[in-house]
N, C-alpha and C positions, 0 to 999 in steps of 0.2 A: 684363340686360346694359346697361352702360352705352358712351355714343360722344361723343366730343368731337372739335370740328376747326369753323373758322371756316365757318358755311355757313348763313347768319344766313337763307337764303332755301327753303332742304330744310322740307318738308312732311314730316307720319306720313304720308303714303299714297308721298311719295319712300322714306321709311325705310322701309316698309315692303316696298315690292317689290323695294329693291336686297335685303334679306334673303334675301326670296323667290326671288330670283334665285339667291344665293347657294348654297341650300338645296334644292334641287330632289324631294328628298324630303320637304320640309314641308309640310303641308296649312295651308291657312287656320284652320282651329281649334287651329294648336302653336301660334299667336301671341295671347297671350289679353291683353295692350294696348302700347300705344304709344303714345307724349311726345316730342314735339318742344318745347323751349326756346328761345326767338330771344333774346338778350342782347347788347344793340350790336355788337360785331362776332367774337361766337363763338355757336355755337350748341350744342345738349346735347342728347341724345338719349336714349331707355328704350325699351328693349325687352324684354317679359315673354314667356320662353315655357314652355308648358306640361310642358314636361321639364327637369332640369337636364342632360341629352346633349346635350337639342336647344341649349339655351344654350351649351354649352362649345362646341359643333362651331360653330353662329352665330357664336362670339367668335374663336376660330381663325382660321376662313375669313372672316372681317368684317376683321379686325385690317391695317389698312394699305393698304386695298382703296379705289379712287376710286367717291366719291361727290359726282353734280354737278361734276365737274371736281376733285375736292379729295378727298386720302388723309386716310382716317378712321383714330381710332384707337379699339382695343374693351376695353372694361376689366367684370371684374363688379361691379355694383353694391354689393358690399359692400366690394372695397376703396374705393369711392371716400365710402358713406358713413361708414367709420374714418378718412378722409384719409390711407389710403397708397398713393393715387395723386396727383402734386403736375402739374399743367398747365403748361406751358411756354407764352411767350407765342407 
């Protein structure tokens, strides 16, 4: 799963527990890694997990959810590596 949304200053272990949060059924080992991107003033985020349920349910309930103050949005990582997902500034 992919996240994007200006938050140049979000940490993996931020990305990480707001998931956790989200997910209250996930263990520490459905998250098998995590990428935070800092890029002047947007940031990018990867989240792997160990199932594709647990991913779809993650992107769901992630999708438009505040993080750090700032509504995130959750896309899967394969549309955004085909580019059809386009970023708004």
């Amino acid at each position: 799963m992919f996240w994007e949304r200006g938050l140049s200053w979000v940490t993996e272990i931020d990305l990480y527990r707001h998931f956790l949060d989200l997910l209250p059924d996930v263990g520490i080992g459905d998250v098998t890694e995590v990428m935070v991107h800092n890029h002047e003033d947007k940031c990018y985020g990867y989240l792997e997990f160990r199932t594709r349920e647990t991913a779809l349910s993650a992107m769901e309930k992630g999708h438009h959810t505040i993080l750090c103050d700032k509504k995130i949005k959750c896309y899967p990582s394969s549309l955004v590596k085909e580019g059809l997902v386009v970023f708004s500034p």
